[in-house]
C-alpha positions in Angstrom: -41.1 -195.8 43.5 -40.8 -193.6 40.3 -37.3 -194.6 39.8 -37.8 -198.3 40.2 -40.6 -197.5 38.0 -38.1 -195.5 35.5 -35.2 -198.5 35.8 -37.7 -200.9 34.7 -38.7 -199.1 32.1 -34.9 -198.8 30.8 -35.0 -202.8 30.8 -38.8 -203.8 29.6 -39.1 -201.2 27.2 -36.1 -201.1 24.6 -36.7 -205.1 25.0 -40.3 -205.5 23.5 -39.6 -203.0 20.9 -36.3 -204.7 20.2 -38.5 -208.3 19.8 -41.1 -206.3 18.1 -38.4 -205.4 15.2 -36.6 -208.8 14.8 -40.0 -210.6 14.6 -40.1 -214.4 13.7 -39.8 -217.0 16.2 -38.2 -215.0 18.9 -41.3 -212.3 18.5 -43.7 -215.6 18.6 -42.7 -217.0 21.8 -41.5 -214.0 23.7 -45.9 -212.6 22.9 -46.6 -216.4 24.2 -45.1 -216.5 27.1 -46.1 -212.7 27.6 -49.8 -213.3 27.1 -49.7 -216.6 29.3 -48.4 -214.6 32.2 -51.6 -212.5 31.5 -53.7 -215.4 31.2 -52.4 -216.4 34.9 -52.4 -212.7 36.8 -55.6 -213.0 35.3 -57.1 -216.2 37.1 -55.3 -215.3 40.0 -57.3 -212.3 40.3 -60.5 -213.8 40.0 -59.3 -216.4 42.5 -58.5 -214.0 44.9 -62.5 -212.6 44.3 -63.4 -216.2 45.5 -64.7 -217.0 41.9 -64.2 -221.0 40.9 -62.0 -220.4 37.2 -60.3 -223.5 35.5 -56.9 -222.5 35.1 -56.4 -225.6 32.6 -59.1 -224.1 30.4 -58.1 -220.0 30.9 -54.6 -220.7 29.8 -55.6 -223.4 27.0 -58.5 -221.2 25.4 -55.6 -218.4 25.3 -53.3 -220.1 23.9 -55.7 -222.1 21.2 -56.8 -218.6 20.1 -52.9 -217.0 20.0 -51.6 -219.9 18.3 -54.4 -219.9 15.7 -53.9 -216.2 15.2 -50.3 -216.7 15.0 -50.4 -219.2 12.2 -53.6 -219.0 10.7 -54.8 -215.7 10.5 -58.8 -215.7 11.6 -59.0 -218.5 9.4 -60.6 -221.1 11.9 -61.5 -219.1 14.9 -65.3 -219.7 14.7 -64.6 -223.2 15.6 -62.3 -221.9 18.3 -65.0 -220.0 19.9 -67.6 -222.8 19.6 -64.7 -225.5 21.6 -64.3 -222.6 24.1 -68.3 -221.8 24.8 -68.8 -225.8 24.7 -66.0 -226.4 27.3 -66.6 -223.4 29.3 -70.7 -224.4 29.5 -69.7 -228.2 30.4 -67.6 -227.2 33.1 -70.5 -224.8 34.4 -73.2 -227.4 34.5 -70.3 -229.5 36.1 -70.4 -226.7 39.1 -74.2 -226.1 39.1 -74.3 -230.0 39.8 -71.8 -229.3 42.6 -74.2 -226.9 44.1 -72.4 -223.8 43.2 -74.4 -221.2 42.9 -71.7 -218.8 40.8 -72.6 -221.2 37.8 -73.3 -218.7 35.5 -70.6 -216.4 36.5 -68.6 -219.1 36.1 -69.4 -219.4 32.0 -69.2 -215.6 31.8 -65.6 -215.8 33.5 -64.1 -218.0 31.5 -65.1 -216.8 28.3 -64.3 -213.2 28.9 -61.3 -213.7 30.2 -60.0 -215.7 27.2 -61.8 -213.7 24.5 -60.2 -210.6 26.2 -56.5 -212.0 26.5 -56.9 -214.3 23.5 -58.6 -212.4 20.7 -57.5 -209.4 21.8 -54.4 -210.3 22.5 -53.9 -212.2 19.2 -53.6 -208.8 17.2 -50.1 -208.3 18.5 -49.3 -211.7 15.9 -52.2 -209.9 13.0 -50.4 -206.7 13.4 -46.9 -208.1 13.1 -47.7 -210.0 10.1 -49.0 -207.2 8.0 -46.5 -205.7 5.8 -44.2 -203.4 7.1 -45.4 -204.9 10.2 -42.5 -204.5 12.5 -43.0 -201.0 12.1 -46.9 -200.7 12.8 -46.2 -203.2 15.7 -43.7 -200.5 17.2 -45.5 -197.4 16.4 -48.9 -198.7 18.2 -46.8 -200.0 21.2 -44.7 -196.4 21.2 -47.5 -194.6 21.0 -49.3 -196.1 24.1 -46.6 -195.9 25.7 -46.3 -192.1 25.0 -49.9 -191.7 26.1 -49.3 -192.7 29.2 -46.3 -190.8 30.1 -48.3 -187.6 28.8 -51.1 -188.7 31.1 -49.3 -189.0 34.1 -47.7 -185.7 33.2 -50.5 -183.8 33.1 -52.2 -185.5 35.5 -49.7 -185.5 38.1 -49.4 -181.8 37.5 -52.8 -180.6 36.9 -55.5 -183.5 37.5 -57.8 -182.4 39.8 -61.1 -184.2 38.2 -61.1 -187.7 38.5 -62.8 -190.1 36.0 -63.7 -193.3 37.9 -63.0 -192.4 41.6 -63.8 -195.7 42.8 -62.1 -197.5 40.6 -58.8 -195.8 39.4 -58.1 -192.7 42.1 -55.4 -191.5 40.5 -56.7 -190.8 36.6 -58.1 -187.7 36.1 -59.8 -186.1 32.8 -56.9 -183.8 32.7 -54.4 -186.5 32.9 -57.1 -188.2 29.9 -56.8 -185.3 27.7 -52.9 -185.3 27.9 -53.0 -188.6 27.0 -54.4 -188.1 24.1 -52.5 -184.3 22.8 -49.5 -186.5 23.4 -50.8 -189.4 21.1 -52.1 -187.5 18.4 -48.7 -185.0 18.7 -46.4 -187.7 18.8 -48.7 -189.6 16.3 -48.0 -186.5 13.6 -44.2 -186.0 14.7 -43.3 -190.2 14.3 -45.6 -189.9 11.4 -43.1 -187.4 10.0 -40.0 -189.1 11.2 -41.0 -192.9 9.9 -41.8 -191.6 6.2 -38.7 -193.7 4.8 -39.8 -196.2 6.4 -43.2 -196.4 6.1 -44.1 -194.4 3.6 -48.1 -195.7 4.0 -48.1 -193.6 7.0 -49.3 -189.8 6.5 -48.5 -187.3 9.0 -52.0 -186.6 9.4 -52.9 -190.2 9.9 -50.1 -190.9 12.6 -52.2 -188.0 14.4 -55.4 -189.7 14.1 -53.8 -192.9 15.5 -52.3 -191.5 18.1 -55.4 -189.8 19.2 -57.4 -193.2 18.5 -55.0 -195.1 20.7 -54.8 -192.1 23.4 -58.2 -192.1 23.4 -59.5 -195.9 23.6 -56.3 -197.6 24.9 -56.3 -196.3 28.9 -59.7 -198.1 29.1 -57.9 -201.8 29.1 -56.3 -200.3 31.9 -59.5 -199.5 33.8 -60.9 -202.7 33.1 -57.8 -204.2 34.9 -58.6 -201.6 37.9 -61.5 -202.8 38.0 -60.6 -206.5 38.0 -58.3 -205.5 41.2 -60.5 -203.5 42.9 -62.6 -206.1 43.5 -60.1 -208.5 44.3 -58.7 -206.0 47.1 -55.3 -205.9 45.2 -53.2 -203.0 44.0 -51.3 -204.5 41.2 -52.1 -208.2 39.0 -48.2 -209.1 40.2 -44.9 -208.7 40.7 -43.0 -209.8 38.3 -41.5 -206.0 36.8 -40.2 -203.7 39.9 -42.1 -200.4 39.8 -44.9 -201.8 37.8 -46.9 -204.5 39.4 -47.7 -207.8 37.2 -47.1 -208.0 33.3 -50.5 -207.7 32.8 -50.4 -204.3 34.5 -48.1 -202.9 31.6 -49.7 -204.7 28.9 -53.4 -204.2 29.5 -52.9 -200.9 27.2 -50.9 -202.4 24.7 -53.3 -205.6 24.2 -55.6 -202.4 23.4 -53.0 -200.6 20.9 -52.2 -203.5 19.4 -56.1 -204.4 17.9 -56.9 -200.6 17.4 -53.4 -200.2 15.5 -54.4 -203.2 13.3 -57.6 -202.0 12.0 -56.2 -198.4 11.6 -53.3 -199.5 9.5 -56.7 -201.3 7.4 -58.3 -198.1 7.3 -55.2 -196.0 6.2 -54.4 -198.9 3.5 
């Protein structure tokens, strides 16, 4: 498993950070068609919890909300988030009528689930477009990615104290706490390395990001758990050997991505 896990990586890795770097239209639709596949692991997964979730209106909120973050900024999504609470309560009165009793759950589903892939998921296009924005996009995505390798070091290692038992066996507060030494150490050492580059970035605040991201980011992949746990699944798919689903590898980054946009705001 760990090196179908590590050949993956060799593949998936160098490739969204390669994307990430050449940015335009190829960055556009390669996050699309990323963040669609998330959309659909995720309404699979509440499929398989026997929840009724319009895949029509999961996939279109997600994409209405990338596309406007893409090309407009936040400009018009309050009126986004008014069409998707309108369509999402129509279709739950629709299912009351049908004597569903999940009504409710139904409204709750289907908003969450596009606000978390959507919005959240829309700072990978508002962190690309900043300036010097290749660079931030690739710093917040290496750095979450070097969280987790330092938390699955030291938690393989020495993780004996778990953090959610029930929910994700395997994550301990040690593994947690490596996690985040790695961020914020990497975070200072890239920091360092990047000043031609981006010369915005401070040593000091590449620490604090690092430990912001290593701190907040391993959360989205809890959530996920979560999500599987109750659906009786181990991973959201199988699309990347190793790994499970593409939501599985991005639910972190989805993270990194929004917390590495309003850091770079802060530092600025």
């Amino acid at each position: 498993m760990f090196w179908t896990r590590f050949k993956s990586a060799l593949v998936f890795v160098p490739l969204i950070l390669a994307v990430s770097y050449v940015g335009g239209a190829v960055y556009g639709v390669f996050m699309l068609a990323v963040l669609g596949i998330d959309a659909w692991e995720y309404w699979r997964l509440l499929k398989t919890m026997g929840y009724y979730v319009s895949f029509p209106l999961m996939l279109g909120g997600v994409l209405a909300l990338l596309l406007l973050h893409l090309f407009t900024g936040f400009t018009f999504m309050d009126l986004a988030l008014v069409v998707i609470l309108v369509a999402s309560a129509i279709l739950s009165l629709n299912r009351f009528d049908k004597q569903d009793a999940q009504a409710v759950l139904t409204f709750a589903l289907h908003v969450s689930g596009i606000l978390y892939i959507g919005w959240l998921g829309g700072y990978f296009f508002s962190l690309r477009s900043l300036p010097n924005g290749a660079w931030w996009t690739m710093l917040s995505i290496g750095l979450v990615m070097l969280v987790d390798l330092g938390a699955y070091a030291i938690g393989v290692k020495f993780g004996k104290h778990k953090i959610f038992p029930r929910l994700s066996p395997r994550k301990s507060w040690e593994g947690y706490a490596g996690g985040i030494l790695f961020g914020a150490g990497f975070g200072a050492l890239l920091g360092l390395i990047l000043t031609p580059v981006m010369p915005e970035l401070t040593i000091w605040e590449g620490a604090l990001m690092g430990l912001v991201i290593g701190a907040l980011a391993p959360f989205g992949d809890i959530f996920v758990s979560m999500l599987k746990r109750i659906a009786g699944v181990k991973d959201s798919g199988t699309l990347i050997p190793g790994h499970g689903g593409i939501l599985d590898r991005t639910d972190t980054w989805i993270w990194a991505a929004m917390l590495g946009y309003y850091l770079s705001q802060l530092f600025s």
